[in-house]
MIMI-316910 format. One record per residue (C-alpha): x, y, z. Coordinates in steps of 0.1 Angstrom, whole numbers, padded with zeros to 4 digits, always signed. Layout:
// residues N
XYZ...
This chain:
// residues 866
+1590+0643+0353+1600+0677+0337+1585+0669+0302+1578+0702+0282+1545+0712+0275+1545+0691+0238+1547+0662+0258+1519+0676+0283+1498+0679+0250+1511+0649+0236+1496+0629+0264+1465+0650+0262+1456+0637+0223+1464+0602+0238+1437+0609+0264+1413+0615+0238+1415+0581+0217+1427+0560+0247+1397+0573+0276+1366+0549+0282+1333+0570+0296+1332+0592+0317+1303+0580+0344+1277+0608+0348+1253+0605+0379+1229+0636+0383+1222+0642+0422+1256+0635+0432+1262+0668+0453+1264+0669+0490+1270+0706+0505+1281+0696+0538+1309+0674+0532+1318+0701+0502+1321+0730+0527+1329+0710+0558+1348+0732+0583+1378+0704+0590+1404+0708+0566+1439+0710+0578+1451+0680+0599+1470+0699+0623+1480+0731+0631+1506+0756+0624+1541+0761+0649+1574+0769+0653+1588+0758+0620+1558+0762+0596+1536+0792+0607+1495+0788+0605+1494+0817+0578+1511+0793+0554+1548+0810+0560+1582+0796+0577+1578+0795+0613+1604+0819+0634+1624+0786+0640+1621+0774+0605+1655+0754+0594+1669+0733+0565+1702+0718+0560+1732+0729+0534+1748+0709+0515+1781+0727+0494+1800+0712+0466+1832+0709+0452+1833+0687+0419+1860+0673+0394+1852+0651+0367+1871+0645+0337+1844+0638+0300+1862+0611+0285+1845+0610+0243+1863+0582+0233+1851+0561+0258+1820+0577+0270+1827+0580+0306+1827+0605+0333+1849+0602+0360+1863+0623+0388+1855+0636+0425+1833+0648+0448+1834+0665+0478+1801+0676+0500+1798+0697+0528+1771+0688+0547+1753+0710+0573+1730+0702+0600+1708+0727+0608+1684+0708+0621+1679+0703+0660+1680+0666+0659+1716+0648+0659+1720+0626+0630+1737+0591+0633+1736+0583+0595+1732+0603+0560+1713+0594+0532+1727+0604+0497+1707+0600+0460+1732+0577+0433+1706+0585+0407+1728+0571+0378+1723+0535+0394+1685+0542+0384+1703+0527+0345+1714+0497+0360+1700+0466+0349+1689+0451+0382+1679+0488+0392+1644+0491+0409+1630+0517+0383+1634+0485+0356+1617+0462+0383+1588+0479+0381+1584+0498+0343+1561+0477+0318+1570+0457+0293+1560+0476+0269+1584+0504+0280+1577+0540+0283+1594+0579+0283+1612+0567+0312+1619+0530+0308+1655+0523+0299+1666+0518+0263+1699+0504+0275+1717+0499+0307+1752+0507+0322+1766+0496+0358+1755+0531+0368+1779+0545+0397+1812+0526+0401+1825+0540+0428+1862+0538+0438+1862+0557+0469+1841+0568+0499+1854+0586+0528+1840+0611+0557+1863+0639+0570+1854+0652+0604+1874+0677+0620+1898+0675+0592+1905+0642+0599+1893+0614+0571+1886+0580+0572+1870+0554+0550+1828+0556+0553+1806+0531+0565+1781+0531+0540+1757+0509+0524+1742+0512+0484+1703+0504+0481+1696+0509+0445+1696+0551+0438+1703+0555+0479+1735+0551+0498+1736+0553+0539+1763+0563+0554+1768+0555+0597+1785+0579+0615+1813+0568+0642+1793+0596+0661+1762+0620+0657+1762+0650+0637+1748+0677+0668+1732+0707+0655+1749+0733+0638+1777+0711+0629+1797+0700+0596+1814+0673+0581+1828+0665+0545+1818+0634+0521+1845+0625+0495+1834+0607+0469+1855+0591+0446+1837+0575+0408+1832+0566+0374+1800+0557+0352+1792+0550+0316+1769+0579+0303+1736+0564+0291+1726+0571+0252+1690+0575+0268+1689+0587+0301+1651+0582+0309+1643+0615+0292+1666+0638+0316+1702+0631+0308+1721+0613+0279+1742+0613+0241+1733+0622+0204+1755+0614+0173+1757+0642+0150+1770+0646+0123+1801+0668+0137+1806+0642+0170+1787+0632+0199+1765+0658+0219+1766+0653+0258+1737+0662+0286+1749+0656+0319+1723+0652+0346+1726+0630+0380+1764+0629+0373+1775+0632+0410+1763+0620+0444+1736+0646+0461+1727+0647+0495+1693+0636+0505+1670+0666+0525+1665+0661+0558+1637+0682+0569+1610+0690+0593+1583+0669+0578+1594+0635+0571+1631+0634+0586+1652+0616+0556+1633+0619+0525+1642+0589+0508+1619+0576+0479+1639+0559+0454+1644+0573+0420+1621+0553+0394+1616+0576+0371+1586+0597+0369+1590+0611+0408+1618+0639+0400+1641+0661+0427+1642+0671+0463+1675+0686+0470+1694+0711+0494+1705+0747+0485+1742+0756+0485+1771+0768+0468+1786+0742+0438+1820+0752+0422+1831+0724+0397+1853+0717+0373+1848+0700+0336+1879+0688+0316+1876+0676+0286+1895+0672+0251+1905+0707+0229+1882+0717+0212+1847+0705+0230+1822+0735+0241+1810+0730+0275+1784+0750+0291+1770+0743+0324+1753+0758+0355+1767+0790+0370+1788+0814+0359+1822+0801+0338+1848+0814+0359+1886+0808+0338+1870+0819+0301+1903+0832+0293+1918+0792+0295+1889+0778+0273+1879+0801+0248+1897+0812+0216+1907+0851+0213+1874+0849+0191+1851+0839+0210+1861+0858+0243+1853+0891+0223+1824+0879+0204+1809+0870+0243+1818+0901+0255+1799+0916+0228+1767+0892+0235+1768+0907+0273+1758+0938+0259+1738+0933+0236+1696+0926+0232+1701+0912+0198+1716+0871+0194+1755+0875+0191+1771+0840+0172+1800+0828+0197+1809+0804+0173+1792+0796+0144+1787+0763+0118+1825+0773+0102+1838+0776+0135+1823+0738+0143+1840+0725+0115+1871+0743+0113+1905+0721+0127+1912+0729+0165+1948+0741+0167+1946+0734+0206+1964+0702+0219+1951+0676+0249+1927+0689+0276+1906+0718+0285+1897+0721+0324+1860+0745+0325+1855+0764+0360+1821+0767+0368+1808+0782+0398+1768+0785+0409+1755+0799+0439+1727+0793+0464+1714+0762+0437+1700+0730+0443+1716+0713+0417+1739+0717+0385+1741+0702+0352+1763+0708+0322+1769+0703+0281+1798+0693+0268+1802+0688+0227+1823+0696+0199+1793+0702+0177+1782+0731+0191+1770+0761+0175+1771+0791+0204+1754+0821+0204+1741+0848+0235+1721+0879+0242+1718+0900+0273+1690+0894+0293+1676+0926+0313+1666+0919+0349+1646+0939+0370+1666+0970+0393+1688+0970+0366+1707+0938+0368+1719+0915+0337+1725+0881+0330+1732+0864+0301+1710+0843+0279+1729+0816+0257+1721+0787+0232+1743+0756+0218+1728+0734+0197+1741+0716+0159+1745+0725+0128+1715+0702+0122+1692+0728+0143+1703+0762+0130+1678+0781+0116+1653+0809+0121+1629+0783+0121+1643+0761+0147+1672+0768+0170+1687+0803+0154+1658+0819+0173+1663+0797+0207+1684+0826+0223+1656+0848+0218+1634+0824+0233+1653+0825+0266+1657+0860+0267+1618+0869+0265+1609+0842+0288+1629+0849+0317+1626+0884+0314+1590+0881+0315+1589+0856+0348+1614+0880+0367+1591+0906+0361+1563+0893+0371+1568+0865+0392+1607+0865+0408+1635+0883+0397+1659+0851+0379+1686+0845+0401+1717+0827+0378+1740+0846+0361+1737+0826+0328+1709+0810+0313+1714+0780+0288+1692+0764+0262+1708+0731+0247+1695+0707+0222+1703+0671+0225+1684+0637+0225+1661+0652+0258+1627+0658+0251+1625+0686+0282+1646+0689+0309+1654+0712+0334+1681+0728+0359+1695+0759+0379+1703+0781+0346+1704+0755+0326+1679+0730+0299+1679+0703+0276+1652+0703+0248+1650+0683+0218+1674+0691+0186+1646+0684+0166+1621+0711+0182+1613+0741+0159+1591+0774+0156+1565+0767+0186+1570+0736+0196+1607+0749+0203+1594+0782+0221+1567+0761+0241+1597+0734+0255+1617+0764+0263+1590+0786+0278+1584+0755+0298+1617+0743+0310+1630+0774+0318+1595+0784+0341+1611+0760+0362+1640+0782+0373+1609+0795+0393+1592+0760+0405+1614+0738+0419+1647+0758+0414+1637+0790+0437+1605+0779+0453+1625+0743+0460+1591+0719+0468+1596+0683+0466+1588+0670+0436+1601+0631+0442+1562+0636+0464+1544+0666+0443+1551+0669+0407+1519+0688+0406+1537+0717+0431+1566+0724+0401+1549+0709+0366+1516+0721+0370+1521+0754+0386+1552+0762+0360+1528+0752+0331+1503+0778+0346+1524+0807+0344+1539+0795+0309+1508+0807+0297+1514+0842+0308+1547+0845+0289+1533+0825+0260+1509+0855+0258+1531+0880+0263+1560+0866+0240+1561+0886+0206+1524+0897+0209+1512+0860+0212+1532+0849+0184+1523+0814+0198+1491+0819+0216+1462+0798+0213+1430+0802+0233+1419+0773+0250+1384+0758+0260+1385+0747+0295+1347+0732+0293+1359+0710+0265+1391+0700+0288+1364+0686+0311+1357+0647+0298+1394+0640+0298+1402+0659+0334+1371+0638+0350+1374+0605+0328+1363+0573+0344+1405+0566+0345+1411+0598+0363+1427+0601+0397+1433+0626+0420+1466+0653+0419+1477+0646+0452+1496+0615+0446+1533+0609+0440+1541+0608+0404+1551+0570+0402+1519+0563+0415+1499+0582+0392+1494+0561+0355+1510+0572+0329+1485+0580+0310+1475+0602+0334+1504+0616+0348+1499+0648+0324+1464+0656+0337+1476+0653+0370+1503+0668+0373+1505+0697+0349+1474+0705+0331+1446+0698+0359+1467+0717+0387+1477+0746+0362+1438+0747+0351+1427+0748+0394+1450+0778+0397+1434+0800+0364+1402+0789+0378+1414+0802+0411+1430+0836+0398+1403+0839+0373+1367+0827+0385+1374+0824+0423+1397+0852+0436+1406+0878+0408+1436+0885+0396+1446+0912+0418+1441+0892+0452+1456+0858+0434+1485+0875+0417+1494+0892+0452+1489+0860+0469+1509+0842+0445+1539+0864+0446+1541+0860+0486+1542+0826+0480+1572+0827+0458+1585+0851+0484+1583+0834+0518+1595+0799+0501+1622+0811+0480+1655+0788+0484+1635+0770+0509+1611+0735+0511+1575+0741+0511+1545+0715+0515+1511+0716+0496+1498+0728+0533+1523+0757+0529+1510+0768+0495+1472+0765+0506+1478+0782+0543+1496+0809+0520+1469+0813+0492+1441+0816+0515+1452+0841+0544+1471+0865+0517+1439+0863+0496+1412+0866+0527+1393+0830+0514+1386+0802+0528+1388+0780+0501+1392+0747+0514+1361+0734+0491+1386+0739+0463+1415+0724+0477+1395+0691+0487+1377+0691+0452+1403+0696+0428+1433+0684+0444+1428+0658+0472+1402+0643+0449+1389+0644+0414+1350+0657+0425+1337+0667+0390+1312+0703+0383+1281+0698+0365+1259+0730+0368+1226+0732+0353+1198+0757+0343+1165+0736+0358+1140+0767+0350+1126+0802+0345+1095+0812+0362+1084+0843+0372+1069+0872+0395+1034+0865+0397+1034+0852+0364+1049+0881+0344+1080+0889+0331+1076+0926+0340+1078+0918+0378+1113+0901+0373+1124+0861+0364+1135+0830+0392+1163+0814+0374+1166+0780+0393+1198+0766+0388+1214+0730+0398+1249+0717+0411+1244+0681+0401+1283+0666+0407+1301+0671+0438+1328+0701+0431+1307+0734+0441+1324+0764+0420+1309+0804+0416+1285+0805+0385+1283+0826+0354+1249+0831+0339+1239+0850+0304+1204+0859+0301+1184+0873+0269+1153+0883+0267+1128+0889+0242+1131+0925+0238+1169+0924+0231+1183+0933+0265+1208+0908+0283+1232+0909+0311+1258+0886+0327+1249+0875+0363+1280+0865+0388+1269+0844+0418+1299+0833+0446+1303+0797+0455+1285+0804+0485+1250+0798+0467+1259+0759+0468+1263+0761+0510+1227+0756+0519+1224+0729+0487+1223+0713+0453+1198+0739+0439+1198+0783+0439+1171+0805+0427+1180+0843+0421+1160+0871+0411+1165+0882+0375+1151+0920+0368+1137+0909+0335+1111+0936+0318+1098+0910+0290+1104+0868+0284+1137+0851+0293+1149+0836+0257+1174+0822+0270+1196+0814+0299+1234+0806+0299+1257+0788+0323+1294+0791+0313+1288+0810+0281+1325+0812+0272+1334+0780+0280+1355+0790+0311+1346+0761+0336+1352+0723+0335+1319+0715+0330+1315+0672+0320+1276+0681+0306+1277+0719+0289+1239+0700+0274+1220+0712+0306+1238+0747+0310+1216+0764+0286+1178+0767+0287+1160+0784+0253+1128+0796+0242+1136+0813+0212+1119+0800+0178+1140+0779+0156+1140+0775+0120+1120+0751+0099+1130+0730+0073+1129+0733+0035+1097+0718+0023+1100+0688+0010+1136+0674+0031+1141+0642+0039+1167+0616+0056+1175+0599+0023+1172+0635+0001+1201+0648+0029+1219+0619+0022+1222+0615-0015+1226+0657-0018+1259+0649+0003+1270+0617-0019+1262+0634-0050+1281+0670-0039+1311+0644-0031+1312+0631-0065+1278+0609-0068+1280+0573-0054+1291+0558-0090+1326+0576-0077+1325+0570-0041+1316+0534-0041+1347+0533-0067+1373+0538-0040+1379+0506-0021+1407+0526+0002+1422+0554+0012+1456+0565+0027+1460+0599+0043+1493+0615+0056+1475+0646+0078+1493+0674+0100+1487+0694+0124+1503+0715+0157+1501+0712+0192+1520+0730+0215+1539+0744+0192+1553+0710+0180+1543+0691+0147+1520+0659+0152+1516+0634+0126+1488+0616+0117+1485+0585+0093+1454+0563+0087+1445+0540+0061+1407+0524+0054+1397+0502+0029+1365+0485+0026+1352+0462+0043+1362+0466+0076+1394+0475+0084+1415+0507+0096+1444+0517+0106+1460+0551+0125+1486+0565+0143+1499+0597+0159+1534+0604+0162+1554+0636+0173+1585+0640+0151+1601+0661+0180+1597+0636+0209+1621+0608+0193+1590+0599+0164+1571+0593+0200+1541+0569+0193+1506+0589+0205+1480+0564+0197+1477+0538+0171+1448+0522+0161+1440+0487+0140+1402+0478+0133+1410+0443+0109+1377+0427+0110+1368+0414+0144+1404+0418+0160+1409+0455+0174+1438+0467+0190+1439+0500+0205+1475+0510+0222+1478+0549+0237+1517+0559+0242+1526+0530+0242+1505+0509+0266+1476+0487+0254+1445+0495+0265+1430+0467+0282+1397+0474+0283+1383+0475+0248+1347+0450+0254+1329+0445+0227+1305+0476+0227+1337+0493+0228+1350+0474+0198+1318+0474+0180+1314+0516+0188+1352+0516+0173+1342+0501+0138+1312+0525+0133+1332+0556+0136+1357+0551+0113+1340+0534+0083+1349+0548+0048+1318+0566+0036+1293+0555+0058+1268+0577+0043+1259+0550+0016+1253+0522+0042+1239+0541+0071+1200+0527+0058+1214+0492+0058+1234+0486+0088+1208+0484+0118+1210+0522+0122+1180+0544+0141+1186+0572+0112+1165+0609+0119+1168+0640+0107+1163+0669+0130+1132+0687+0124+1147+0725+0120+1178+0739+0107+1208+0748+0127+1240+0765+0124+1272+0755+0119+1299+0783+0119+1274+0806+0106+1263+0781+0075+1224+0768+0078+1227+0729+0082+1208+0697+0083+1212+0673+0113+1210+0637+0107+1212+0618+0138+1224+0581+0133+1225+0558+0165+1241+0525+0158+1234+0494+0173+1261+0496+0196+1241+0527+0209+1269+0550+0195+1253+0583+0187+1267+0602+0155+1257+0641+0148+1258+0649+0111+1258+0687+0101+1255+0688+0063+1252+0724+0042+1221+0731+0031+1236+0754+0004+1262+0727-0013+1252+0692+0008+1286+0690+0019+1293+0674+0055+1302+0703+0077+1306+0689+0113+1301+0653+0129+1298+0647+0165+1304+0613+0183+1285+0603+0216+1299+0573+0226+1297+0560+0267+1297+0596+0276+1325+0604+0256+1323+0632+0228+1341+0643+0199+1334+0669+0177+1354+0674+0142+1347+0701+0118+1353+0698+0081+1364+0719+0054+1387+0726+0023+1372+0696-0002+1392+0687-0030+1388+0662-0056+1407+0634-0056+1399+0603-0079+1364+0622-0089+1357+0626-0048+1360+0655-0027+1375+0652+0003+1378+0676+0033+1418+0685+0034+1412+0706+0066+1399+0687+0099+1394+0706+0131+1387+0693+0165+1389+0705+0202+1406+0678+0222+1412+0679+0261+1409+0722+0254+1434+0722+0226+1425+0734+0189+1437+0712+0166+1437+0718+0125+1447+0683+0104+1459+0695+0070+1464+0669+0046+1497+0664+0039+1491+0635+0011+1462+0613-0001+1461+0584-0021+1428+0563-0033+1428+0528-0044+1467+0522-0039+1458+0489-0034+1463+0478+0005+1472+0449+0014+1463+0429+0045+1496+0434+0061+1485+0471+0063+1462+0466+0090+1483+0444+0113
């Protein structure tokens, strides 16, 4: 699906509570099936070149339309025409046509409901509708029509030809139909109540032409719902009527403003095309104000050399535009319509902006825009996307409404221009969209929303024992994992690839002539690697086998330092280890005694001969220490063994003990009088992700039970994770789903993490309780470890200040999987302090809970933890 990057994170925090172990095997590397020479299964010709570019008799079929519908608001139906002109290019006669009747996918015998799970899901159907009703079908050949032969299979419709289409011939396809428009429209189409009347997205509404290409012949994979698009390029011109008074804004240019827009507003949009600052079009007193106009409105849109089009249609609209500067001098026009109920600098009023500085910055870089308008429009879709044209969420504000943007409209570049086939290969438009979102997220208002990311801490979650490998179609991959796979793991493989593997100046140039050669046309995932590796002179087949055909993990260790005959003045041998399958280049830091250190580089190439690689290190006194990764930049699932040291540590204070760390942390708290006071707790925390608020609620109380869940306000209240720990019975559910493997170590690991001040019965519960012989450091502060490992074998890291006793950190090892929270900010509350600031990396992203409310002894009840 298109979601926006909140949802891509949303499913990311799910990873984190829902994910089981991840399995880690040392000696799993084997160089000769890494680097064997075999890779593509055939090789290039006439239509798709060996160098990764369209063959000299490369072809693809047109399809043209002309569209009338009519937006009935009483009634909630659209109903009109449609007429296709259909192309074949190809040099095979065709005896039948395949056409895409997405809206049937809302049906209630549909296949997409036949096979979504009971407990639902982003795109499971919240109600149902007899999807296209279709009145009329007919061909025209020749000019000459007669009624179609044609057959409906679900979202597909067949129509047999009295003869073969020969090449370079054309025939028309009149379509003649009605549906109901969904409320919910799996999360890409659908209807919001507002206040000021009913807000319409219109996605799917007419019949599209299947692609017939050189690969697969008729590409026709039914619409269920995760799988998106594969269209044909042409020309649409189309037509909207609608009552008086009800804004519509679609794909393309508006062709007849004169007929549809109030003296008013025609200047006020003139004014907008020239101008870099937001221009209002119509404002909240405009929305409100009586229309004087009687009956119907008919819109002319026209959009050319698209794929698809899409439009808005509401009388609730706020309007408001900006120019949008293009490079070689061209314009376009950058436009928002959302309700009164989104206005605001904080939300919407700065959504024009958005779209400006976001396609400027892609046509720059990447691939000059190519629509004359550009839409933002908020509704009841989380994310959405079309030629010049995207839904987001009403109810997105400050970053989360800049990251759905950023993200929707990237896709103007991947599938809209480069036009891959994302019904088969989500991971070809989601995941390389979300990579360059980062660029403009960067570059937007001096990294206004920036946030640097830890790829070695994205690693448990990329290579989790539930993970599977990219190359799938979407409606096979889970949905849990659908955001790994398709946007975040494929967008990470290509910054590894333009950062660690290639450089930027090779990938960016290779990139670009990707864009290039594929524009308006249908590339493969052969097409993309062919063009990646001969523009950027690498053979990187290793990569493409490793990270996207399957989900071979990295795992690089430091094994030892010796050196030249014994002393350090003759140089060090580093030997390090590749112990997982996926061979990558290697970053080392080393320090020595005398101060000095230096950053070695070694190429993948090391790993070719095998699982281990000494270098020669010119050292002039001891190695202290030795470094793989030291900022983090690799998916590494076991950072432990990446750093060897020698350097002296620091000793305890004389006298320190287990239970003295202890009780100095239960009496900086509020002494254990206080804490064993508070039978329960109830905290409201919040943080961001993306951009977009996240909720967190959980509620303990003593003994034994807990309850939490995560919901993002912007996604519909969307449901993250929940939680419920109620004695024995433990129910864990992650967006939605249950997760159905919870045994009972898994259970029993649950209850020992989440236990309401577990510092007073960690002596009495069966624990193996140490503390670590020296100090360490936590965020510059000098800090006791206390190491508890439970007897379900759960490991729990303790930091606690030695200078107030306070908990500063707490890591959890539990089946391979780690957490790590930081606290800060205590407050008293009841007599106890209480951290009002958690931190945490999860899946890469740096995430700050703030407490938002807590309450102490408010007297839970049972039916709190059910």
């Amino acid at each position: 699906m298109k979601a926006n990057k909140i949802y891509l994170a949303a499913l990311l925090l799910a990873g984190s509570f829902s994910q089981v172990s991840v399995a880690q095997t040392a000696g799993n590397y084997d160089h000769h099936e890494a680097f064997a020479p075999l890779f593509y299964p055939s090789a290039g010709n006439e239509y798709r070149g060996a160098a990764g570019n369209p063959g000299p008799k490369y072809w693809q079929n047109a399809a043209d339309y002309t569209i009338n519908v009519s937006l009935d608001t009483a009634t909630h139906r659209l109903s009109g025409a449609t007429v296709i002109t259909y192309k074949n290019n190809s040099p095979d006669a065709l005896p039948f046509l395949w056409l895409q009747l997405d809206q049937n996918i809302y049906r209630q015998d549909s296949r997409a409901e036949a096979t979504t799970v009971v407990s639902g899901g982003r795109y499971a159907n919240r109600n149902f509708t007899q999807g296209y009703e279709l009145k009329s079908v007919h061909i025209v050949v020749n000019g000459k029509s007669q009624p179609a032969n044609y057959l409906v299979t679900d979202t597909r419709m067949q129509i047999k030809l009295p003869q073969s289409m020969k090449q370079g011939t054309s025939l028309q396809i009149k379509v003649e139909y009605a549906f109901t428009i969904p409320e919910y429209g799996t999360d890409r189409m659908g209807r919001l109540k507002t206040r000021n009347g009913w807000m319409y997205e219109l996605a799917q509404w007419y019949p599209r032409m299947a692609v017939y290409d050189d690969v697969l012949g008729w590409n026709t994979l039914p619409y269920l719902g995760a799988g998106e698009f594969y269209l044909e390029y042409g020309n649409f011109d189309y037509t909207v009527t609608a009552p008086a008074g009800v804004v519509v804004a679609g794909s393309g240019e508006l062709t007849n403003p004169a007929q549809v827009l109030t003296a008013t507003e025609t200047a006020r949009l003139a004014k907008a095309r020239n101008s870099d600052a937001t221009v209002m079009i119509r404002d909240s007193a405009d929305v409100v104000k009586p229309e004087a106009r009687k009956g119907n409105l008919t819109w002319h849109f026209v959009c050319k050399n698209a794929r698809d089009v899409a439009f808005t249609a509401s009388k609730a609209y706020i309007w408001d535009a900006a120019r949008m500067n293009l490079p070689d001098g061209k314009k376009a026009l950058a436009q928002s319509v959302y309700p009164v109920e989104s206005a605001g600098d904080g939300a919407w009023g700065r959504s024009t902006e958005y779209t400006k500085a976001c396609i400027e910055h892609y046509s720059e870089k990447w691939f000059p825009y190519t629509y004359p308008v550009a839409t933002n429009v908020a509704g009841i879709t989380g994310g959405m996307e079309y030629p010049g044209i995207v839904f987001c969420h009403w109810r997105s504000t400050k970053g989360g409404l800049w990251g759905v943007t950023n993200h929707e409209f990237g896709h103007n570049w991947f599938p809209m221009i480069v036009g891959s086939n994302e019904r088969k290969y989500a991971w070809m438009d989601e995941g390389f969209n979300t990579f360059i979102n980062d660029f403009a997220t960067v570059d937007f208002n001096k990294g206004e929303y920036s946030r640097k990311q830890s790829v070695q801490s994205a690693a448990k979650y990329l290579f989790g024992k539930t993970a599977e490998p990219i190359m799938h179609i979407p409606d096979v991959i889970q949905n849990n994992n659908l955001g790994a796979e398709a946007y975040y793991k494929p967008a990470l493989g290509l910054k590894l690839l333009r950062n660690q593997i290639l450089g930027p100046e090779r990938f960016d140039y290779a990139f670009r002539t990707y864009i290039d050669r594929w524009a308006f046309k249908h590339p493969t995932p052969w097409d993309f690697f062919r063009t990646m590796e001969n523009v950027a002179g690498e053979d990187l087949s290793w990569f493409w086998k490793g990270w996207f055909f399957n989900s071979w993990k990295l795992d690089q260790a430091v094994k030892e330092v010796k050196y030249v005959k014994g002393d350090p003045a003759n140089g060090a041998l580093i030997t390090i280890e590749n112990k997982e399958q996926l061979p990558m280049p290697v970053v080392v830091f080393v320090r020595e005694s005398n101060g000095k250190s230096d950053t070695v580089r070694l190429p993948v190439e090391v790993w070719q001969r095998g699982g281990t690689w000494t270098f020669q290190y010119p050292s002039t006194s001891n190695v202290t220490d030795v470094v793989i990764d030291p900022n983090g930049d690799f998916p590494d699932i076991d950072p432990s063994n990446n750093t060897l040291k020698t350097s002296s540590t620091k000793p305890l204070p004389a006298g320190s003990t287990v239970t003295s760390v202890l009780n100095k942390y239960i009496d900086a708290i509020g002494g254990a009088d206080k804490v064993k006071a508070i039978k329960d707790v109830t905290t409201i925390e919040k943080a961001e992700v993306e951009g977009a608020e996240v909720i967190l609620t959980s509620k303990a109380k003593r003994p034994g039970q807990f309850y939490m869940d995560i919901v993002v306000p912007a996604m519909n209240n969307m449901l993250i994770t929940k939680v419920i720990i109620n004695g024995s019975d433990i129910k864990l559910t992650a967006m939605n789903q249950a997760v159905p493997d919870l045994n009972d170590a898994r259970k029993q690991a649950l209850k020992e993490t989440v236990a309401l001040f577990p510092e007073l019965d960690y002596s009495n519960s069966g624990n193996q309780v140490v503390l670590d012989p020296s100090l360490t450091t936590v965020n510059g502060e000098d800090a006791y470890l206390v190491t508890v490992t439970t007897p379900a074998k759960v490991v729990i890291k303790n930091y606690y200040s030695v200078a107030t006793g306070l908990k500063l950190q707490q890591t959890i090892h539990a089946s391979d999987d780690e957490a790590s929270t930081n606290y800060s900010d205590y407050k008293e509350v009841n007599g106890v302090k209480f951290p009002h600031t958690r931190s945490a990396k999860m899946q890469g992203h740096e995430l700050s809970f703030k407490n938002a409310s807590l309450k102490v002894n408010s007297g839970l009840k049972d039916q709190d933890f059910k």
